[in-house]
VOBA-1610 file (N, C-alpha, C; in pm, whole numbers, padded with zeros to 5 digits, always signed):
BEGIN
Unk+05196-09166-03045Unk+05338-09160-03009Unk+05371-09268-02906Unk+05463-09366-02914Unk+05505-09442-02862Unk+05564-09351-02745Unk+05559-09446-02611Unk+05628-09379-02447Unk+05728-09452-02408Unk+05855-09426-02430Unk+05995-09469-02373Unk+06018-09400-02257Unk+06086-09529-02123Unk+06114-09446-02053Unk+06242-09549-01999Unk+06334-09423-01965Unk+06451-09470-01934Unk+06511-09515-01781Unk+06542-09591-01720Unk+06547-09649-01576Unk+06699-09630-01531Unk+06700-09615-01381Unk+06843-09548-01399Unk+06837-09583-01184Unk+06936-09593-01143Unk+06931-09555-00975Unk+07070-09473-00967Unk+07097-09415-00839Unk+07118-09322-00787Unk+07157-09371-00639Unk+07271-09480-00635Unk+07302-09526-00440Unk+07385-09431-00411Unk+07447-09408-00335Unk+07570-09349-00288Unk+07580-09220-00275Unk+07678-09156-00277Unk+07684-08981-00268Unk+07648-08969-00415Unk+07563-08846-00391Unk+07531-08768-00531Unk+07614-08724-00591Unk+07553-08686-00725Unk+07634-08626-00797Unk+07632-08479-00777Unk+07744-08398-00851Unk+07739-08263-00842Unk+07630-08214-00885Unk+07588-08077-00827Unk+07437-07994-00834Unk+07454-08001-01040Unk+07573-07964-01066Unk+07632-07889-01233Unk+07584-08036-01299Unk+07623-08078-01255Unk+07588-08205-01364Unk+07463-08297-01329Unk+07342-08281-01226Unk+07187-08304-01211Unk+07107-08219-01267Unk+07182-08104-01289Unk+07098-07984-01298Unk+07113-08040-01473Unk+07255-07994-01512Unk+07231-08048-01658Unk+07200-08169-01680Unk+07172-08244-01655Unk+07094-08404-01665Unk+06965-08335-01721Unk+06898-08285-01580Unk+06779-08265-01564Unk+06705-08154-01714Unk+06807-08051-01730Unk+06747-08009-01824Unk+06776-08014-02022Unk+06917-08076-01998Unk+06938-08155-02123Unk+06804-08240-02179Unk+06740-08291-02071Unk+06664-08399-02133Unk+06485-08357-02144Unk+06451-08239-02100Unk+06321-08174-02096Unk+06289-08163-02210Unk+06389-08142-02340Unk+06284-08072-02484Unk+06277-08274-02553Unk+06296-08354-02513Unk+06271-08469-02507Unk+06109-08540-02457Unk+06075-08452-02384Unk+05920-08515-02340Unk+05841-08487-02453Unk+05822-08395-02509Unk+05720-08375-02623Unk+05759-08472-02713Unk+05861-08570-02732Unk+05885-08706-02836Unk+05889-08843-02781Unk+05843-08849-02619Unk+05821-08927-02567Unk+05891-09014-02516Unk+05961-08961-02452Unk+06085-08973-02342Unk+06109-08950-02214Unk+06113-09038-02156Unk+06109-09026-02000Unk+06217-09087-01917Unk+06224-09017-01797Unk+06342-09085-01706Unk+06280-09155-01594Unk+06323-09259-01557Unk+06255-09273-01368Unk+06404-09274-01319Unk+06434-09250-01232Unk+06565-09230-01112Unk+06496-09278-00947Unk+06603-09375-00930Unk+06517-09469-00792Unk+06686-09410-00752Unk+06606-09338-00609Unk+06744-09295-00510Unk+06696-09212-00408Unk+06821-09252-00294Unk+06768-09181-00161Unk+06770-09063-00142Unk+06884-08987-00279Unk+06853-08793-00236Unk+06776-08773-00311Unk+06762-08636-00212Unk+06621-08535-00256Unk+06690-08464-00341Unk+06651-08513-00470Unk+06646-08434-00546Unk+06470-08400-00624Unk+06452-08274-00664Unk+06291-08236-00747Unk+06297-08330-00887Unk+06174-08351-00890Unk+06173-08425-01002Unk+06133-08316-01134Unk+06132-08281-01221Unk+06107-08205-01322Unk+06028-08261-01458Unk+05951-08220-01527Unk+05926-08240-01653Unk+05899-08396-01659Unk+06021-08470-01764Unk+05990-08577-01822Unk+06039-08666-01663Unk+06142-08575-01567Unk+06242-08660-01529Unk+06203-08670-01385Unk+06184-08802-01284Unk+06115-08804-01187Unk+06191-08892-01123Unk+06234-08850-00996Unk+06323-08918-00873Unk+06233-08982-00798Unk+06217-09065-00771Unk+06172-09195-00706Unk+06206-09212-00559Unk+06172-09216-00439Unk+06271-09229-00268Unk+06326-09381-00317Unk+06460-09411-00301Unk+06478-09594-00243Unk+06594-09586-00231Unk+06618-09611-00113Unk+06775-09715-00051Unk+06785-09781-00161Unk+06949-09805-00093Unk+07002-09960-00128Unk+06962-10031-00104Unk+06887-10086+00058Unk+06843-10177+00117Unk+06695-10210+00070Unk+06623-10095+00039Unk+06469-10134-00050Unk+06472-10221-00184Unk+06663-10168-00234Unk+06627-10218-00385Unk+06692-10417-00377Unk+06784-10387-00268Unk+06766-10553-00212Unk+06660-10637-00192Unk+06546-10600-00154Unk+06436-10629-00114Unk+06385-10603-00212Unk+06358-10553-00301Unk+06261-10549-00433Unk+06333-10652-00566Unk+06483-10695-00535Unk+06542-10777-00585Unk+06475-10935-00540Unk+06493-10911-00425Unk+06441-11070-00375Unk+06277-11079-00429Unk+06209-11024-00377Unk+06081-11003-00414Unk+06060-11017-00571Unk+06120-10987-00660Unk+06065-10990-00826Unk+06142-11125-00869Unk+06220-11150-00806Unk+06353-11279-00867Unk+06411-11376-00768Unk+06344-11420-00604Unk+06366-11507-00526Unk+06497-11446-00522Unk+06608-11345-00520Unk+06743-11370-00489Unk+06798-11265-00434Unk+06852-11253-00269Unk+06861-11149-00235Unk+06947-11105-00260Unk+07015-10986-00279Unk+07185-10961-00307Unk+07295-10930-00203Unk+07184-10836-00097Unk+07285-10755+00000Unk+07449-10655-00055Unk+07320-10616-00135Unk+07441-10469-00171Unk+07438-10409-00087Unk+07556-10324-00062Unk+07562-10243+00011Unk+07664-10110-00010Unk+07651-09970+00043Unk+07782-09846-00008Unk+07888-09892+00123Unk+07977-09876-00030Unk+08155-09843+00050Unk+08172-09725+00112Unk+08203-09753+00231Unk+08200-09641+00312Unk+08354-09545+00262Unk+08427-09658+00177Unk+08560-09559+00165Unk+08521-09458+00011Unk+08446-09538-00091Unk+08411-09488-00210Unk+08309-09376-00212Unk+08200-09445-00099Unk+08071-09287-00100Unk+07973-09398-00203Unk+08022-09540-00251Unk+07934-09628-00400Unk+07857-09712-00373Unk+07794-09763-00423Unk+07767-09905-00361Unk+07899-09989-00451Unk+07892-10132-00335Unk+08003-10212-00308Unk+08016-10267-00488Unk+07885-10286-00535Unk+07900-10379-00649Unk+07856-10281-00766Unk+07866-10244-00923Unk+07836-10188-01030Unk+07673-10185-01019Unk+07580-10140-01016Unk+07461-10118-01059Unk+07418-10152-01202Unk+07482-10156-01260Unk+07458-10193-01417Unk+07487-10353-01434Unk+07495-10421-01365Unk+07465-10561-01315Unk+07329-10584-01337Unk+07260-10537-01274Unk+07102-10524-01274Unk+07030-10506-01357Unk+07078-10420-01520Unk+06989-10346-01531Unk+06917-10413-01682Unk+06965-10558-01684Unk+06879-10606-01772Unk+06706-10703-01700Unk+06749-10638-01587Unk+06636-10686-01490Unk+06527-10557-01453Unk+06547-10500-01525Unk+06482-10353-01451Unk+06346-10362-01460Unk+06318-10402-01631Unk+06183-10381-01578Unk+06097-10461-01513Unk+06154-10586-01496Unk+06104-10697-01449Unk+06083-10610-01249Unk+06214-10589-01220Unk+06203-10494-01101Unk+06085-10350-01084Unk+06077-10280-01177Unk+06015-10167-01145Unk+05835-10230-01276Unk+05798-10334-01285Unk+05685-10336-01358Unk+05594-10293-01322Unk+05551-10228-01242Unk+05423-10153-01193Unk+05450-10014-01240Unk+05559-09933-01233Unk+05579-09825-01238Unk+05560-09778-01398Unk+05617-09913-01454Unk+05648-09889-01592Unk+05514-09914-01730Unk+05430-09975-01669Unk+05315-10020-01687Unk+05299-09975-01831Unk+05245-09839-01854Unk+05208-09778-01887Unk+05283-09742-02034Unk+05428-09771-02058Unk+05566-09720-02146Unk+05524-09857-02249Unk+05583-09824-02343Unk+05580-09893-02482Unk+05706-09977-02488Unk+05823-09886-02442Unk+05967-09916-02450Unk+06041-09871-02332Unk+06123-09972-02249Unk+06244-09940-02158Unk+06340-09929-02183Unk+06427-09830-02134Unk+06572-09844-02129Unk+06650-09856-02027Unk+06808-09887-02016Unk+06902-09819-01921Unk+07027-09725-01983Unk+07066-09650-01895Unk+07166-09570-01937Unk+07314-09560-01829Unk+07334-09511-01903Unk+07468-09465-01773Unk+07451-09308-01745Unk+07468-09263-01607Unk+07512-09183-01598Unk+07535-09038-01665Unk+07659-09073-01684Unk+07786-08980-01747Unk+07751-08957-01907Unk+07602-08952-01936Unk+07570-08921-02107Unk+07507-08777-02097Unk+07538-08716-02209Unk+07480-08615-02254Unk+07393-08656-02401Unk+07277-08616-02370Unk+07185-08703-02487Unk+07164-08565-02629Unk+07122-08626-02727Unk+07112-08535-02805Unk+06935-08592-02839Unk+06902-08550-03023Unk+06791-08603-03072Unk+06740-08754-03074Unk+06681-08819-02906Unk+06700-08991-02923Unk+06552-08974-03014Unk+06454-08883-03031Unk+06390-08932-03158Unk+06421-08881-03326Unk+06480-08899-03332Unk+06571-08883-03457Unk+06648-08986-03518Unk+06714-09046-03412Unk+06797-09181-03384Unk+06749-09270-03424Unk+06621-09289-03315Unk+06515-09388-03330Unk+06358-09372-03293Unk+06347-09336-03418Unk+06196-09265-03384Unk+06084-09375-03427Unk+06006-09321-03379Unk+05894-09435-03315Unk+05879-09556-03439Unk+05858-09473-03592Unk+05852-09553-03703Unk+05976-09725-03685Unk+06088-09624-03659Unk+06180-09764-03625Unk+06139-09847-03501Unk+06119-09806-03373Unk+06113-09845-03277Unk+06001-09995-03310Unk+05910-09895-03336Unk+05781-09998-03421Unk+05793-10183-03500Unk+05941-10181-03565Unk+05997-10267-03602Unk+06077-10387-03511Unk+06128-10345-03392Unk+06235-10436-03357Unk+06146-10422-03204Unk+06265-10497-03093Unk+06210-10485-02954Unk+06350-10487-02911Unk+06472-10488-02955Unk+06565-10462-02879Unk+06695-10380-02927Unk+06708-10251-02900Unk+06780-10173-02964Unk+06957-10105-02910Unk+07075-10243-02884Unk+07160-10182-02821Unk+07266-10107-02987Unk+07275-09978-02837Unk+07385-09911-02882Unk+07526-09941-02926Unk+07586-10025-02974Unk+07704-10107-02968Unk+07727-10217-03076Unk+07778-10190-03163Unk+07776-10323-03295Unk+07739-10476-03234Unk+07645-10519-03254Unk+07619-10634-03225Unk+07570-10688-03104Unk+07597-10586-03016Unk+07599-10577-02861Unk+07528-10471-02768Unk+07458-10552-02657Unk+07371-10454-02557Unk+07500-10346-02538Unk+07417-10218-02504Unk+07559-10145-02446Unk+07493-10109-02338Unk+07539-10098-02207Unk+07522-10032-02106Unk+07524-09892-02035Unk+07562-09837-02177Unk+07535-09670-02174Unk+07419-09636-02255Unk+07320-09672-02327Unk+07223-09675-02346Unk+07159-09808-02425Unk+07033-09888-02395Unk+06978-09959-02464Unk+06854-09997-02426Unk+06757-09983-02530Unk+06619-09985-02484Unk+06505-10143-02563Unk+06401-10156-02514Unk+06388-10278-02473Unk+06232-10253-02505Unk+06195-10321-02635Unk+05998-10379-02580Unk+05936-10411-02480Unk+05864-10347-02403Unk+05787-10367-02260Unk+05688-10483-02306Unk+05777-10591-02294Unk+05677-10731-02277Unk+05748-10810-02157Unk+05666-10891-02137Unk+05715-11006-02005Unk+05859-11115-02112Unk+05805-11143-02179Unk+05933-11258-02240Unk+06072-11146-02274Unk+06040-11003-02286Unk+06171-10918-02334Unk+06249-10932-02214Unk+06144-10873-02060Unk+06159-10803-01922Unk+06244-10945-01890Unk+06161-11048-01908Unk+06220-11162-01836Unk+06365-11267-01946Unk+06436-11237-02025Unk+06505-11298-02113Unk+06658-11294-02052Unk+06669-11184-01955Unk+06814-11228-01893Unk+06824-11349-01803Unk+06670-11401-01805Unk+06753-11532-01697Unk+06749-11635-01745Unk+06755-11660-01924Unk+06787-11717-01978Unk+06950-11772-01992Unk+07021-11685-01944Unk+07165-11682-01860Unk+07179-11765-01760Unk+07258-11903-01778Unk+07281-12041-01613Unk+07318-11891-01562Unk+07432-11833-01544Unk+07451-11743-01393Unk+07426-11619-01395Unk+07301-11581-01402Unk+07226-11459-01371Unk+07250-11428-01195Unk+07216-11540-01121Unk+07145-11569-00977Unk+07259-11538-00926Unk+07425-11570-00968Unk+07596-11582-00947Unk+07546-11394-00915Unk+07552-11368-01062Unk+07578-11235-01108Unk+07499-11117-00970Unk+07377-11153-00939Unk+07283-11073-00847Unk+07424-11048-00732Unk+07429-11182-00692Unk+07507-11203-00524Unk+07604-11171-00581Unk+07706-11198-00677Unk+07865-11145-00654Unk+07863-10994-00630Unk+07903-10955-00533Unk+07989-10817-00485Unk+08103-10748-00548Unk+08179-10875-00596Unk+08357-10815-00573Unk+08363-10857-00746Unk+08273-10954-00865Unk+08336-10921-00878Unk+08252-10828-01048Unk+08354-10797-01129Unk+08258-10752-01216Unk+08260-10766-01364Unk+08148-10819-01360Unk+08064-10903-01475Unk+08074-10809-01577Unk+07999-10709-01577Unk+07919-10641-01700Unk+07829-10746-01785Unk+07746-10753-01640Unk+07662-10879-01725Unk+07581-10820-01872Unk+07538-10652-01871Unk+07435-10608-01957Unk+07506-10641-02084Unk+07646-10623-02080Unk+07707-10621-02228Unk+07799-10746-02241Unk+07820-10821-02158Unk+07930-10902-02211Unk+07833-11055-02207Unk+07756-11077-02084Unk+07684-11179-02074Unk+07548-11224-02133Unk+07442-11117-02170Unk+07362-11051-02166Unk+07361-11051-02362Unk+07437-10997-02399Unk+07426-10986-02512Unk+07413-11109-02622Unk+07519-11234-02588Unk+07484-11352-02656Unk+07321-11368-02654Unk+07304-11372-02562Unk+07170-11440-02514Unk+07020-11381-02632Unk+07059-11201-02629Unk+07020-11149-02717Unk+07011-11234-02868Unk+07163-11204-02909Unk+07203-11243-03021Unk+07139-11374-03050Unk+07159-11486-02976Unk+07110-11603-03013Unk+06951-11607-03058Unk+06862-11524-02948Unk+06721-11489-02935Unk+06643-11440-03085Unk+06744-11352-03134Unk+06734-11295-03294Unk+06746-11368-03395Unk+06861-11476-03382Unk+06908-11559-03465Unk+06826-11648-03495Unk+06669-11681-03381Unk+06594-11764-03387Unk+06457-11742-03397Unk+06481-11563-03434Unk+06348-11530-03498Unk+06258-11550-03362Unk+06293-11545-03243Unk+06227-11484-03099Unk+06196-11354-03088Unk+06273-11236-03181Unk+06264-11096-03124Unk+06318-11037-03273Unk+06307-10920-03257Unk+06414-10825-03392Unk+06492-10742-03284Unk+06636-10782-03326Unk+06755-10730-03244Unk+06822-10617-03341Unk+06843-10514-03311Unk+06906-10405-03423Unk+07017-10320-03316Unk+07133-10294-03389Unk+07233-10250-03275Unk+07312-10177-03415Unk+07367-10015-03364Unk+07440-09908-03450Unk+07553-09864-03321Unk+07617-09768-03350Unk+07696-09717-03300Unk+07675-09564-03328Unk+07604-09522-03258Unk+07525-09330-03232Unk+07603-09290-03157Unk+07709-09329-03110Unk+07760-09211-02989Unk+07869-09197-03005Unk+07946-09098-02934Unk+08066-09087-02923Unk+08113-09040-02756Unk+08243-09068-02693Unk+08298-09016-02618Unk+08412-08937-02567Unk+08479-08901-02448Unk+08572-08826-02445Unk+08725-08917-02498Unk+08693-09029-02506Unk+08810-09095-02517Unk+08830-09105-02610Unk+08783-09015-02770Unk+08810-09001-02892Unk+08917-08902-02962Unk+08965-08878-03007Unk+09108-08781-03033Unk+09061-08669-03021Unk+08974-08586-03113Unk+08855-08513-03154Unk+08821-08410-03002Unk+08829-08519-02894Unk+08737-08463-02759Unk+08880-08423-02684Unk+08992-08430-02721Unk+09084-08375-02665Unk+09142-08289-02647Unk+09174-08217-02569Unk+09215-08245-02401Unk+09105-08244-02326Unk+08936-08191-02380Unk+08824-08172-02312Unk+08723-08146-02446Unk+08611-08220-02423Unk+08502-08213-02481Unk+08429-08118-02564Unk+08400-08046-02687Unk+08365-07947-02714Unk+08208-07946-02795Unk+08101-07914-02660Unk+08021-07984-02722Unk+07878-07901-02720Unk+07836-07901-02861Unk+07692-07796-02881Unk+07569-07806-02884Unk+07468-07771-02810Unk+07321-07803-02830Unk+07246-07714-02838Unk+07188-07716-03007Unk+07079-07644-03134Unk+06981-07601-03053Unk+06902-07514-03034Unk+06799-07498-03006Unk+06680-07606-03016Unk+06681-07713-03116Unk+06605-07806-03142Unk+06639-07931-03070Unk+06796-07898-03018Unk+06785-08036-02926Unk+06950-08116-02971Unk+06947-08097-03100Unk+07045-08124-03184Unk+07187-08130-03073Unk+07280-08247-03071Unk+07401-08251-03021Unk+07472-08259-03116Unk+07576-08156-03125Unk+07708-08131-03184Unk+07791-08148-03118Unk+07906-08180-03243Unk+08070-08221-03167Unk+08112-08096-03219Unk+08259-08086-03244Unk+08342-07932-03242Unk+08287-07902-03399Unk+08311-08030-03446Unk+08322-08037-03596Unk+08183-07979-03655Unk+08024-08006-03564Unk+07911-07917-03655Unk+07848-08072-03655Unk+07896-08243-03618Unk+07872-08347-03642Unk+07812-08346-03575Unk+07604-08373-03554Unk+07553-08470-03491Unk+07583-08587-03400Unk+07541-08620-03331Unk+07544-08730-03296Unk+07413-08795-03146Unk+07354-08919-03140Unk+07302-08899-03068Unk+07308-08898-02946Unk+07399-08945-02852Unk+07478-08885-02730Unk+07598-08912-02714Unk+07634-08837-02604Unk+07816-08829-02559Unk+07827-08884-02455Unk+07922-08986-02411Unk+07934-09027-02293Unk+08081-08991-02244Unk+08095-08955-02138Unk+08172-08866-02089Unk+08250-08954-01903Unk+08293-09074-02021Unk+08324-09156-01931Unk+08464-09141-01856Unk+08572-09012-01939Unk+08704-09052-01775Unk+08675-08902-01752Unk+08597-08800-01780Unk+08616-08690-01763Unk+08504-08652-01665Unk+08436-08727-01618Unk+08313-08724-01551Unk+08292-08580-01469Unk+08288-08474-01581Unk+08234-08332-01576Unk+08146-08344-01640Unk+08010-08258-01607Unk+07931-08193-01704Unk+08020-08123-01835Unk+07988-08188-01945Unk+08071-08112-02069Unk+08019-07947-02106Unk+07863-07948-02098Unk+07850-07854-02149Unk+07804-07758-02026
//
């Protein structure tokens, strides 16, 4: 069985207990298919099962920035927001290049957002597929930054700084890129086009901003793991991007 594990931080004020707690156990009948979380952040939260909280500042992950990539950033939390100053998902085609010791061990990386409720990700893409490609965004054509996972090699880890302004992207603060999906993705695309990598990208998810999920989310999980919409429809996760409640 191939070992995916998914990379994620945690700056600023936490999230609600309702929606760590369901993080935390949404994603447990997931370890027996080889799925894992790491979470780098300063609250104490227990780590559980597949899913394991990590201690680190903001200020460590500055310093582990400079340290893997010569470039410091000096992020820092808005004291008016409770956030840090700049998107975190800036970063996160750098992750594993950042956390490679930790990750050592995994077949496949990812990042995610947040605000997902996951359903069957081996079902989606189970190892047989995984086996085939090394870069799998969620998004027609395109990395998505709510989930996309990645061959644990050095030329995969290291291919965003194939990007002239990666180094821009670290230091800008104010403004925002979405380097994972808007910048990030050519680079991909081109990489495939030249028979460097196998790039494969679907559209598995759905969110609240769909007609369907209105006025609020109605959403079911099978005993097997299985995510349902109202309708009885599969799907492999929900992102629950203006409603940022735990749905279920």
């Amino acid at each position: 069985m191939l070992k995916k594990v998914i990379l994620n931080t945690m700056f600023g004020k936490p999230f609600p207990d309702t929606w760590i707690n369901g993080f935390i156990e949404n994603v447990q009948p997931l370890k027996n298919r080889g799925w894992y979380w790491k979470i780098y952040t300063p609250n104490k939260i227990e780590s559980k099962g597949n899913v394991e909280f990590i201690p680190m500042n903001i200020d460590d992950f500055n310093e582990l920035v400079d340290k893997k990539t010569g470039v410091f950033p000096h992020n820092y939390i808005d004291q008016k927001t409770g956030c840090p100053k700049k998107l975190m998902t800036d970063y996160a085609p750098a992750l594993a290049e950042l956390f490679e010791e930790q990750i050592s061990d995994f077949d496949f990386w990812g990042h995610c957002n947040w605000d997902v409720v996951y359903g069957r990700l081996d079902k989606w893409l189970p190892d047989k597929l995984l086996k085939t490609l090394d870069i799998f965004g969620n998004d027609p054509e395109k990395i998505n930054g709510v989930f996309s996972i990645y061959r644990n090699k050095p030329f995969i880890n290291t291919l965003y700084k194939r990007h002239p302004g990666w180094r821009g992207v670290f230091v800008d603060l104010d403004t925002r890129f979405a380097f994972e999906e808007d910048m990030f993705s050519p680079i991909v695309n081109k990489a495939n086009n030249k028979g460097e990598l196998v790039f494969k990208s679907a559209w598995w998810l759905e969110n609240d901003r769909m007609p369907w999920h209105k006025p609020h989310p109605i959403l079911k999980i099978t005993p097997d793991g299985d995510l349902l919409n109202k309708n009885g429809e599969e799907m492999m996760l929900f992102h629950f991007s203006d409603t940022k409640k735990w749905p279920i």
